[in-house]
Every structure is written in structure tokens, then in C-alpha cells.
C-alpha positions in Angstrom: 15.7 -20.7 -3.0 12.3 -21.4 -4.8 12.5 -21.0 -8.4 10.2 -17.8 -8.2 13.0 -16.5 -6.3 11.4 -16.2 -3.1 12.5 -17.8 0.0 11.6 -21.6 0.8 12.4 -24.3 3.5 12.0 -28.0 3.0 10.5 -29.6 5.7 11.0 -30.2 8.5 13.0 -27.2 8.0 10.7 -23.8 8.7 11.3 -20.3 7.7 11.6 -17.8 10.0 11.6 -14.6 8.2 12.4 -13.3 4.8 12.9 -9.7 3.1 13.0 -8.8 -0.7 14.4 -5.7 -2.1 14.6 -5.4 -5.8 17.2 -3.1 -7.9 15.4 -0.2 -7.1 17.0 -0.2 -3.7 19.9 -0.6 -4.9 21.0 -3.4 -2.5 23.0 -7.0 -3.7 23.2 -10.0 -1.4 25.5 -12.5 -2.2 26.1 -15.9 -0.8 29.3 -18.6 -0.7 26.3 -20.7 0.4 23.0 -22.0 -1.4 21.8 -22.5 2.3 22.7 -23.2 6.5 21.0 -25.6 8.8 21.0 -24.6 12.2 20.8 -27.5 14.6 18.9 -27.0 17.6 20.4 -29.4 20.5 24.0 -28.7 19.4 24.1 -25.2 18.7 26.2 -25.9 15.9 25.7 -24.3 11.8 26.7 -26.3 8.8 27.5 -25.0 5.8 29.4 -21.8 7.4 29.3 -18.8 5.3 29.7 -15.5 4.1 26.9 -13.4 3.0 27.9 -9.7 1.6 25.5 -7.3 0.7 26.6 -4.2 -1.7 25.2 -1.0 -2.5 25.0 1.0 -5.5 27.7 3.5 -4.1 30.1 0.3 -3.4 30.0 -0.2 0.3 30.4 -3.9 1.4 29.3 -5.4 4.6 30.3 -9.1 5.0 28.5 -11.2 7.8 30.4 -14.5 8.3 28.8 -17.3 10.3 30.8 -19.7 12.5 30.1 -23.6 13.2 29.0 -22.5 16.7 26.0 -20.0 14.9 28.2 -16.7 15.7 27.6 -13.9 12.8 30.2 -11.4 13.2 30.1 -7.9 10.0 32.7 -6.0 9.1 32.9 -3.3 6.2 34.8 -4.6 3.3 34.5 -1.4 1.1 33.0 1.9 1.5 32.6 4.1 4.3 30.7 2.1 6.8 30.7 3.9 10.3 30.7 1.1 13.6 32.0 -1.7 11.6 35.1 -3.0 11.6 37.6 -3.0 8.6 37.8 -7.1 7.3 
């Protein structure tokens, strides 16, 4: 994370996209990770993580990435419809 708190890669590393929202959305993102390489020939992701992003109300999705790159979400508060309970 830059210090201006935008997004930011060191190379050879190279961002791919990035999003802000700021409290007036309403929306938190939290991290267990500062960041995750993704390596190309292998597949594989190191750190794993868990990212959770909370609104306002108190709904909680999680998104938990593997070592093999799989992200799998599932609610851990609120009434989130098509998600799993975590």
C-alpha cells in the first residue's frame, strides 16, 4: 500500500486493477495480509488470506484465498442472500 493510501506494486510486480471507496459508502475492507503474490508457472498464492469487507448495517463477507489462487465468500454477519454461512 503507498503511503497516500492508494494501491502500488513493486516491480516486477504490476497492478492489475484497483477501486477506492471512502466512508461515505459506507464500506470497510480488511486484510490478515499487507499483500499476495500470485506466481504465474505454478499457480500457486503466498501469503493466503482473508479479506472481509463490512458495511455500515454490519453485514460481513469474507473472501479467503487458497495456496492454489482459489477465493471462495461466505457471509459472516448480516443478511447476505447466495452466500454461504462461514
Amino acid at each position: 500500500m503507498h503511503p497516500a493510501g492508494t494501491a502500488s506494486c513493486a516491480d516486477p510486480a504490476q497492478l492489475l486493477r484497483t477501486a477506492a471507496y471512502g466512508p461515505a459508502q459506507g464500506l470497510a475492507l480488511k486484510a490478515n495480509v499487507g499483500s499476495m503474490a500470485f506466481e504465474p508457472i505454478q499457480g500457486t498464492v503466498t501469503p493466503t488470506g482473508t479479506l472481509t469487507m463490512s458495511t455500515r448495517r454490519g453485514d460481513q463477507l469474507k473472501v479467503v484465498v487458497n495456496v492454489m489462487g482459489r477465493a471462495r465468500s461466505c457471509k459472516a454477519a448480516g443478511d447476505l442472500h447466495g452466500y454461504p454461512a462461514c
